[in-house]
C-alpha positions in Angstrom: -44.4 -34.3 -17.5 -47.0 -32.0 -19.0 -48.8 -29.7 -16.7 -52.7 -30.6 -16.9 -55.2 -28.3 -15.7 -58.0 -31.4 -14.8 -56.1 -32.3 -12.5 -55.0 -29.5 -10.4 -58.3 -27.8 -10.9 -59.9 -29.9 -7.9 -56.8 -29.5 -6.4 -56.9 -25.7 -6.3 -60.5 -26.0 -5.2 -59.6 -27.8 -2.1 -57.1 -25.8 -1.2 -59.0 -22.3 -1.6 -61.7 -23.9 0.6 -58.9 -25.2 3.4 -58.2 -21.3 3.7 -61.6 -20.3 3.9 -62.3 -23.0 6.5 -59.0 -21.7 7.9 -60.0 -18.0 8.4 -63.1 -19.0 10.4 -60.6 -20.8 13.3 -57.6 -17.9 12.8 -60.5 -15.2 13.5 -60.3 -15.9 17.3 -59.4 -13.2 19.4 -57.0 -15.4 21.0 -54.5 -15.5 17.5 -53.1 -12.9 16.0 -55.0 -10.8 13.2 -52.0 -11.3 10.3 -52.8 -15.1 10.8 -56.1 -14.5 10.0 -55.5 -12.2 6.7 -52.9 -14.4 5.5 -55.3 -17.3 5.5 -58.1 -14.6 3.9 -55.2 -14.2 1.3 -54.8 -17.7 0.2 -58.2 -18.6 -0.2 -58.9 -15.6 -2.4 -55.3 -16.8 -4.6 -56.6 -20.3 -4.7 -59.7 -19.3 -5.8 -58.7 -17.1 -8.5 -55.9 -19.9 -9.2 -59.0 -22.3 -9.6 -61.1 -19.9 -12.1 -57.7 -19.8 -14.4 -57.4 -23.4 -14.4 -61.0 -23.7 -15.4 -60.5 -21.7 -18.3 -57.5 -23.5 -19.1 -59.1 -26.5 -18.7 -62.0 -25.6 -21.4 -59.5 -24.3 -23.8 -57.5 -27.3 -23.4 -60.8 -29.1 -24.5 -61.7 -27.5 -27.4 -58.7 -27.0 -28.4 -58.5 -31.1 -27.8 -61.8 -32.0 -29.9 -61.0 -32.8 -33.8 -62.9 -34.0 -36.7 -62.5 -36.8 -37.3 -61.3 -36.2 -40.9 -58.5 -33.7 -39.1 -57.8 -36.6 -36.2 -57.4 -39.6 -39.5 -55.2 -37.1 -41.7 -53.2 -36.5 -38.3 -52.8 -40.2 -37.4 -51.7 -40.8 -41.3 -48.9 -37.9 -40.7 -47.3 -39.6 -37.9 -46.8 -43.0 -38.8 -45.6 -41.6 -42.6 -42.9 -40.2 -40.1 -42.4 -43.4 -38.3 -42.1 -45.3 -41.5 -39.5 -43.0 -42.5 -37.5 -43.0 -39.2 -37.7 -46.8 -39.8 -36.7 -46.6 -42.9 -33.4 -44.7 -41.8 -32.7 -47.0 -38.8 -32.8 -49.9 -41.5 -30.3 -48.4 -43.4 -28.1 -47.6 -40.5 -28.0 -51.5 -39.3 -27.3 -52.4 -43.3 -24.7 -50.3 -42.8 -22.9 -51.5 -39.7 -23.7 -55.2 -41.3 -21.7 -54.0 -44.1 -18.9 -52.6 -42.2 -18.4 -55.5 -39.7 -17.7 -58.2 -42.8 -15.7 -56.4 -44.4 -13.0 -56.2 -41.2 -10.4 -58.3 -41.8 -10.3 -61.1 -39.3 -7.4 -60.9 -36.7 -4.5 -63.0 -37.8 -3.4 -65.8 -35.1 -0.3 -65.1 -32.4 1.5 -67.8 -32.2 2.8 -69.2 -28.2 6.0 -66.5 -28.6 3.5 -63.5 -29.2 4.5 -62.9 -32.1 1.9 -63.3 -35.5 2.5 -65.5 -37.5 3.2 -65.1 -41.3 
């Protein structure tokens, strides 16, 4: 499975804001202080987790966009190759046609086990 920054983009975002929400609750004198920073901590990671998605994610779409002249020459590449693999596998089952009736067929036993001449 390939790794795609659209979808855990959002992901990130609602996770960074969790924390922050999280840090307003943990700040109670009643809770301990590291509670508090270590919520402070992850929002600020999420966040900046969430900016270099975003960049990711607009790379990934340029990088995505073709012409299409590129995105026809592309498509014509791929199925030369499938042809080809084709091709091959057609070759292969010829083959193992070939092979199989040429095997001689199994002589019959007779009731004693033994073949018979």
């Amino acid at each position: 499975m390939k790794f795609k920054p659209s979808v855990w983009y959002p992901v990130a975002i609602v996770l960074g804001v969790v924390n922050l929400a999280a840090v307003a609750f943990a700040v109670d004198p009643m809770m301990e202080a590291w509670h508090a920073t270590g919520h402070a901590a992850l929002a600020v990671a999420f966040a900046l987790w969430a900016q270099h998605l975003r960049q990711a994610r607009a790379e990934q779409s340029e990088q995505g966009q073709l012409e299409p002249a590129d995105a026809i020459s592309e498509f014509e590449g791929e199925m030369d190759m499938m042809r080809q693999e084709l091709n091959e596998m057609q070759e292969r089952v010829d083959f193992a046609e070939r092979m199989l009736a040429q095997r001689p067929e199994p002589r019959p036993q007779d009731p004693r086990g033994q073949a018979e001449p």
